[in-house]
N, C-alpha and C positions, 0 to 999 in steps of 0.2 A: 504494500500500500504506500503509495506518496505523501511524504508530507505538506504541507505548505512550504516549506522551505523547501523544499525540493523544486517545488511548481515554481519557484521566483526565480531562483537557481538557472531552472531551465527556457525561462522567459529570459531572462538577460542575456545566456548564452545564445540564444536564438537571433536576437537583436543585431549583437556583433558580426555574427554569422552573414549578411544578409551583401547577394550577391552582384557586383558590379559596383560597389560601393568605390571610392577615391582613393587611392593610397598615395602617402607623404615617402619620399625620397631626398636621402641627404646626399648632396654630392660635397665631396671634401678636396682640397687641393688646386681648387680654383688659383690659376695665375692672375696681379692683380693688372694688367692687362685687359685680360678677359674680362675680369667681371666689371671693367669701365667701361669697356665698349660691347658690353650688356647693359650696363645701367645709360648709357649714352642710346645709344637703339632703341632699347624700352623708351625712354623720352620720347626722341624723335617721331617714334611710332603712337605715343599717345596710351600706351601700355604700360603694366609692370613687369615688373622681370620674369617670375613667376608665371605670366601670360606666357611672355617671348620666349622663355626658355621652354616652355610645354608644345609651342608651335615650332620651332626649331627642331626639338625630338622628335615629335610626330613624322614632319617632312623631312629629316634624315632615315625614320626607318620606314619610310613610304606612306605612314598612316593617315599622312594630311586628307580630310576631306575636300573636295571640291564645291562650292556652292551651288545650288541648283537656280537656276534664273537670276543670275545676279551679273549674267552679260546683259551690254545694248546691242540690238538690231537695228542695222540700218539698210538692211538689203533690201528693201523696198519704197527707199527713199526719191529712187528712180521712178516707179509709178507716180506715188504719191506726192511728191515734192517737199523740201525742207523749208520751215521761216529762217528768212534769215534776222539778224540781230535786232534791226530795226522792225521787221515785223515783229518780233513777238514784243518787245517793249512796248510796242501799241496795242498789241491786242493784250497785254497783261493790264493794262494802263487802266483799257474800256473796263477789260470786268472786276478791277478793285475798284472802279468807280461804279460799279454795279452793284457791289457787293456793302456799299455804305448802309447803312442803317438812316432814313428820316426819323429822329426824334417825335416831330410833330405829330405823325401818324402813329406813334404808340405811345404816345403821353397818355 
């Protein structure tokens, strides 16, 4: 028969247990070299190192994901035709002035 102590026992070890979880890696020996132009790249990238060091790994041992829809197409720029700069500043222009709110009308 189990005790209640047994039942918590085995609810905590279960907890731990639990699969796909993160694990913490220490790496030691870092030249300090390296880990300035780690901490300089992290910057530059808007990252922390922690980040840049996780995507570094990844894509040296192939595991980098690829984004899915996160290209632009423009292969049918040709049918449909592009604005160009001056175009869209006027047509952005029109509908943030579209987009005002009258006071008067919801007072």
């Amino acid at each position: 028969m189990m005790s209640y102590d047994d039942i918590n026992m085995h609810s905590i070890f279960d907890v731990n247990k639990k699969e796909g979880s993160m694990k913490s890696v220490t790496i030691r020996g870092i030249e300090p070299e390296v880990s300035e132009k780690l901490k300089l790249t992290a910057a530059e990238q808007g990252k922390s190192i922690n980040q840049l060091s996780i995507e570094i790994i990844k894509e040296s041992l192939g595991l980098k994901k690829e984004k899915k829809y996160s290209r632009e197409y423009d292969d049918l720029d040709d049918l449909f035709g592009r604005w160009s700069e001056d175009e869209f500043k006027e047509i952005h222009s029109k509908i943030s002035k579209e987009r005002q709110i009258d006071q008067d009308l919801w007072a």
